[in-house]
MARNUVO-954891 format. One record per residue (C-alpha): residue in three letters; x, y, z. Coordinates in steps of 0.2 Angstrom, whole numbers, plus 2048, in hexadecimal, padded with zeros to 3 digits. Each point is the difference from the previous one (the first is absolute). Layout:
MARNUVO-954891
alaXYZ
...
***
This chain:
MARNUVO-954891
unk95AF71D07
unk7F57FD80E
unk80A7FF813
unk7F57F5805
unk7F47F27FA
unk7F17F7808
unk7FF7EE803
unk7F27F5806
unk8007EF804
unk7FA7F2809
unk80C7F4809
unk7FF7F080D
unk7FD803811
unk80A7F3809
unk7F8801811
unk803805811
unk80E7FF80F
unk800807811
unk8128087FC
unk8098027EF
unk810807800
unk8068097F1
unk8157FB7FF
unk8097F1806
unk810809806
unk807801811
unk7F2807808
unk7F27F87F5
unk8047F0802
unk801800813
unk7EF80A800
unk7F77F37F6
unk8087F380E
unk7FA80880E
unk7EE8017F9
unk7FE7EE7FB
unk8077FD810
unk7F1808808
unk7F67F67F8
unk7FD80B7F2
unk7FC7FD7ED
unk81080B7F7
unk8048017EF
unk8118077FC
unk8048087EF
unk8117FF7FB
unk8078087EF
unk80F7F57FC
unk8037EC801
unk807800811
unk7FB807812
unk80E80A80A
unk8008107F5
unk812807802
unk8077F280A
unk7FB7F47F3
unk7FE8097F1
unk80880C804
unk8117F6805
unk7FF80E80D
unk80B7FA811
unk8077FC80D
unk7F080680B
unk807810808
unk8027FB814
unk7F07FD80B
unk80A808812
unk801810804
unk80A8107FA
unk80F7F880A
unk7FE7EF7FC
unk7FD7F8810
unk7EC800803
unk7F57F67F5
unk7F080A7FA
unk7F87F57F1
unk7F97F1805
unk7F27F87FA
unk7FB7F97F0
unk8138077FB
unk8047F380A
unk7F57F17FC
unk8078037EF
unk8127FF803
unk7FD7F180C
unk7F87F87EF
unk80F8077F4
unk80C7F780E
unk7F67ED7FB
unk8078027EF
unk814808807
unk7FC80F7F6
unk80280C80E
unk80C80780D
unk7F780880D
unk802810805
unk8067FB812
unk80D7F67F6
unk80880D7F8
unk80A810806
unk80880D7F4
unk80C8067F9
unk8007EF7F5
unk8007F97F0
unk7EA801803
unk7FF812801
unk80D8027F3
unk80C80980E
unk7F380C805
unk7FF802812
unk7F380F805
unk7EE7F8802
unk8057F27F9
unk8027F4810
unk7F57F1800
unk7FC8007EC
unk7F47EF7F9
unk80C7FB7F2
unk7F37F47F5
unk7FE7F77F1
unk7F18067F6
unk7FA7F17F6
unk7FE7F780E
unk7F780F809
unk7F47FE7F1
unk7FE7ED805
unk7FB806810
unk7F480D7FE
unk7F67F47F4
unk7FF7F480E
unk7FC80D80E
unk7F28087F5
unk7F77ED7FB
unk8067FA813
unk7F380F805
unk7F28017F2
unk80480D7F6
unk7FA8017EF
unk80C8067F7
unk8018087EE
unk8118037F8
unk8048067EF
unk7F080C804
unk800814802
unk7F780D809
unk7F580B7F1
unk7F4809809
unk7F480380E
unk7EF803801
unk7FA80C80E
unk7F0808808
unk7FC807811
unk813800805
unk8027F07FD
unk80A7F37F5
unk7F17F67F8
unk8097F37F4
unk8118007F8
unk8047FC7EE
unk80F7F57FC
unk8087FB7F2
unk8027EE7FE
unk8087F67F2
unk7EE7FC7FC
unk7FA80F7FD
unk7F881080F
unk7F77F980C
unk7F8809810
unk8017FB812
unk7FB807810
unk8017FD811
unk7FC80A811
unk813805805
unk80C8027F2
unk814802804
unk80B80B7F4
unk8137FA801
unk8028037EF
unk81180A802
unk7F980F7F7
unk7EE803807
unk7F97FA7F2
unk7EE7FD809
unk80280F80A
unk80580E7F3
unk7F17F57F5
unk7F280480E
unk804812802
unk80D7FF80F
unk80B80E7FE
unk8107FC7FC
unk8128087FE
unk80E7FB7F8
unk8127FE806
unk80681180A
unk7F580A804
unk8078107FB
unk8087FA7EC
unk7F37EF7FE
unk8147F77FD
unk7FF7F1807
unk8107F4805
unk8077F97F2
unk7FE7EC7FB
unk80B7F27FF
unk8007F07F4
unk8077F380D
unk8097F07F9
unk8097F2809
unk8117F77FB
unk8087EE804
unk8107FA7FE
unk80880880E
unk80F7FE807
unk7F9805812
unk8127FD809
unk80580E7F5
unk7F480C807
unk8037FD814
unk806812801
unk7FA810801
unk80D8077F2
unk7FA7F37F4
unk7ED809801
unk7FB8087EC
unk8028127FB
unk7F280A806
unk7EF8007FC
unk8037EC7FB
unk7FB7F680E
unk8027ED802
unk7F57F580E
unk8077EE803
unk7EE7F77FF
unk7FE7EE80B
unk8097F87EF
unk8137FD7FF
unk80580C7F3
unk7F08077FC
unk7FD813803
unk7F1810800
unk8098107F8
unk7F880F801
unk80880E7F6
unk7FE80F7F5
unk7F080C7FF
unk7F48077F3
unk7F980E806
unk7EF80C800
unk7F77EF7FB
unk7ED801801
unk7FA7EE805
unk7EE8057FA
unk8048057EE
unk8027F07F4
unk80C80A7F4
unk80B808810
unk8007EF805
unk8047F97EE
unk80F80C7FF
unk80A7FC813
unk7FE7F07FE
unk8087FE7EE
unk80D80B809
unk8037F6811
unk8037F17F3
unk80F8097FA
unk805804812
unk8017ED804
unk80C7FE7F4
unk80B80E808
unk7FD7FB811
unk8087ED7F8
unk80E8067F9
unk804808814
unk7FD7F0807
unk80B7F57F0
unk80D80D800
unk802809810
unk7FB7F680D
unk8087F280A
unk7FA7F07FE
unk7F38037F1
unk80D7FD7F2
unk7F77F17FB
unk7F1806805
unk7EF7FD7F4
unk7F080A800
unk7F27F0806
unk7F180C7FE
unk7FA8147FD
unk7F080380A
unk7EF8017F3
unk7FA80F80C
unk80A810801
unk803804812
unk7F4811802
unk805809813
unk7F280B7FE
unk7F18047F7
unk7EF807808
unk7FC804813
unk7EE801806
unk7F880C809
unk7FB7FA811
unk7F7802810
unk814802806
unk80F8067F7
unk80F7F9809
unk80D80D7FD
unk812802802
unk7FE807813
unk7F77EF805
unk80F7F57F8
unk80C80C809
unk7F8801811
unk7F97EB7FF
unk7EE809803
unk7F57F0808
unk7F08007F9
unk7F27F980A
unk7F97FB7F2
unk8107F77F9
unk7FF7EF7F7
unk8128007FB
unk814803808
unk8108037F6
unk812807801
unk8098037EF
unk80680F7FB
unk7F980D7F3
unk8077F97F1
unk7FD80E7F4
unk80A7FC7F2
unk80480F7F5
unk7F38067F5
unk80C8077F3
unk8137FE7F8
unk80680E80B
unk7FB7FA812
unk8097F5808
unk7FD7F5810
unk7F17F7807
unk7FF800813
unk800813803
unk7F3802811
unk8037F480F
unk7F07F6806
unk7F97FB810
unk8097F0806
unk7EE7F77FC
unk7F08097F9
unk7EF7FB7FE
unk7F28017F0
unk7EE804805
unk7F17F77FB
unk7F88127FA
unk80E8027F2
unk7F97EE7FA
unk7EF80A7FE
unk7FF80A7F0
unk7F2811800
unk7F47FF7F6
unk7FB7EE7FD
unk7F87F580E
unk8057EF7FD
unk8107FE7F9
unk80F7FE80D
unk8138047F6
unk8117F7806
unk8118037FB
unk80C80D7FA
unk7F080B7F9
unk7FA803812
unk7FC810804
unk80F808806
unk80D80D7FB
unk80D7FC7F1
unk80F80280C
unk7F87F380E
unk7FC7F27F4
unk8137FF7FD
unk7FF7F380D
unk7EF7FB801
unk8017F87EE
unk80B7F3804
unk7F77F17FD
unk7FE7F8815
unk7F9810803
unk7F47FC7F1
unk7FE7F1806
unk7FB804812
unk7F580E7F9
unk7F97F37F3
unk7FA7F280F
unk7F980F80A
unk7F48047F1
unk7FE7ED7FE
unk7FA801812
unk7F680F7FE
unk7F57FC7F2
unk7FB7F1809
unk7FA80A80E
unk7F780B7F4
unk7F77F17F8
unk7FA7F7810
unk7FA81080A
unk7F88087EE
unk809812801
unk80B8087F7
unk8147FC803
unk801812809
unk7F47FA80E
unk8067F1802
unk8067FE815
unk8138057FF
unk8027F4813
unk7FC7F27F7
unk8098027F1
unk811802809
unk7FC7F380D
unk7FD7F67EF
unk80F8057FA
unk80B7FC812
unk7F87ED7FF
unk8087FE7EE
unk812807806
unk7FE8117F9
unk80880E808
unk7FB80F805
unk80A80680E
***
């Protein structure tokens, strides 16, 4: 039998957008924002019914803190920030500077964990659809990333698969936040996966919430749940995040590696339950209310960049002069097998930054990458996946792209000055 096979054929060509964004996550969602909000024409390609990737699909939360190492300095402003003032018109939110640990919103937990975004992620779907029509983006759910066309080092049209059929698509910047480097790795960016040394990457989690909490129960820190089960008091009475057991060596890009942990992590819900039913105060009654459609992947490609950000620069807080982006959690490196243990094993900078360059990928002159796939050592995206630093990277490439399209260069040349003094008028921060 033959490895491979030829096909040919001819599909629609739906048309053309300044900026398309391929993944409506964290990152993608606030990039295609940003773009319409210059005045740019974006399309953004989504693969699954909903916008918010693992904070919605995902059922991934609370948003890790958006302070400091410490706690006590805010470093992610922003569009972060526009969107939790939006979650707070429909009381699905507590923000950050509302909440403190230890406590019944970061399940006990107290290192890093100051100033956590406890949310509600249906209505963090409402918003998103309103943010993305309040601003002009066309957006396309339900619709994945196939393939791209290339020539002279450049992205020349995308094919997508849409319910209707492939259709291509071009435009003159295009954004990858698909949470693999799909569009990258497609275009002949190199990429690697997971550790750089054994290609494991961190293991995944299949996230689910419960109700029917007794939360007076749960006031103290000796009720918290047998370790690795995690529970995360959302903005509704009784009504919690858990995050719990792992399936490890779990290749995000293979469908059958894929096929096989999540079938797994299914079982692993119902173990993670039975903690909660049976061993944890105030969850007696408890009832699962949903199990996230999406399993929670922590890592999958990285890029090669203009920079890598490596494990020095998160220790040492190197500032960039090119940065577009600040944060402050920890290394969060969960174990990458059975036989380790412990997650926070390297001590950060009390604050560290992200450099537009690491945005960049070699190779490819018109494509601009966001997210946990940024080009940066395994160890350093410990931190830098957490979803405001996706967020603030995602507005920053929003930003960029924009820049790229009015002053008809590449997203490399685009001036880094204005860029950042973009990025200062809409709250971002950067030092």
């Amino acid at each position: 039998m033959e490895n491979t096979i030829q096909y040919l054929k001819e599909i629609p060509y739906y048309g053309h957008f300044d900026v398309i964004v391929l993944g409506g996550g964290p990152a993608g969602v606030c990039a295609a924002i940003e773009a319409a909000d210059n005045k740019k024409t974006v399309l953004l390609v989504e693969t699954t019914g909903m916008l918010g990737g693992m904070a919605t699909s995902g059922l991934v939360g609370p948003f890790m803190t958006c302070y400091d190492r410490d706690g006590n300095i805010l470093v992610v402003g922003g569009i972060f920030r526009r969107i939790i003032d939006k979650l707070n018109q429909y009381n699905a939110v507590y923000k950050p500077e509302e909440l403190d640990s230890p406590s019944i919103h970061t399940s006990f937990i107290e290192r890093y964990h100051r100033h956590v975004t406890a949310f509600d992620s249906f209505a963090l779907q409402i918003v998103l659809d309103e943010m993305t029509q309040d601003a002009g983006v066309e957006v396309m759910l339900y619709t994945r990333f196939v393939d791209c066309i290339c020539e002279n080092g450049k992205i020349q049209k995308v094919v997508l698969a849409a319910l209707e059929g492939l259709v291509a698509v071009d435009a003159d910047v295009y954004i990858d936040c698909t949470g693999n480097a799909d569009v990258a790795n497609a275009a002949g960016v190199n990429t690697y996966k997971g550790e750089e040394r054994s290609s494991v990457p961190q293991p995944a989690t299949l996230m689910f919430e419960v109700g029917g909490v007794q939360d007076e129960g749960f006031m103290t820190r000796s009720a918290r749940p047998e370790l690795p089960v995690k529970a995360y008091r959302t903005p509704l009475d009784g009504k919690y995040k858990v995050n719990h057991y792992r399936v490890f060596d779990v290749d995000a890009t293979n469908s059958q590696s894929m096929t096989k942990a999540h079938i797994k992590a299914r079982r692993q819900v119902l173990d993670a339950y039975k903690v909660l039913r049976e061993k944890t105060q105030g969850f007696e009654n408890a009832q699962i209310a949903q199990v996230a459609p999406v399993l929670g992947v922590r890592e999958s490609r990285h890029i090669t960049g203009k920079y890598k950000i490596t494990v020095n620069d998160i220790i040492n807080g190197t500032k960039f002069d090119d940065r577009i982006a600040t944060y402050g959690y920890g290394m969060d490196v969960h174990p990458r097998n059975e036989k380790e243990s412990g997650n926070f094993k390297i001590e950060v900078a009390q604050k560290y930054y992200i450099p537009y360059r690491s945005l960049i990928p070699e190779g490819i002159d018109n494509l601009i990458v966001a997210g946990k796939t940024i080009s940066c050592e395994s160890q350093a995206a410990g931190g830098l996946r957490c979803m405001p630093c996706a967020m603030a990277m995602g507005q920053a490439a929003g930003v960029a792209s924009a820049l790229a399209v009015e002053n008809n260069c590449m997203p490399e040349n685009i001036s880094i000055d204005t860029l950042q003094t973009i990025l200062k008028s809409k709250g971002a921060i950067l030092d």
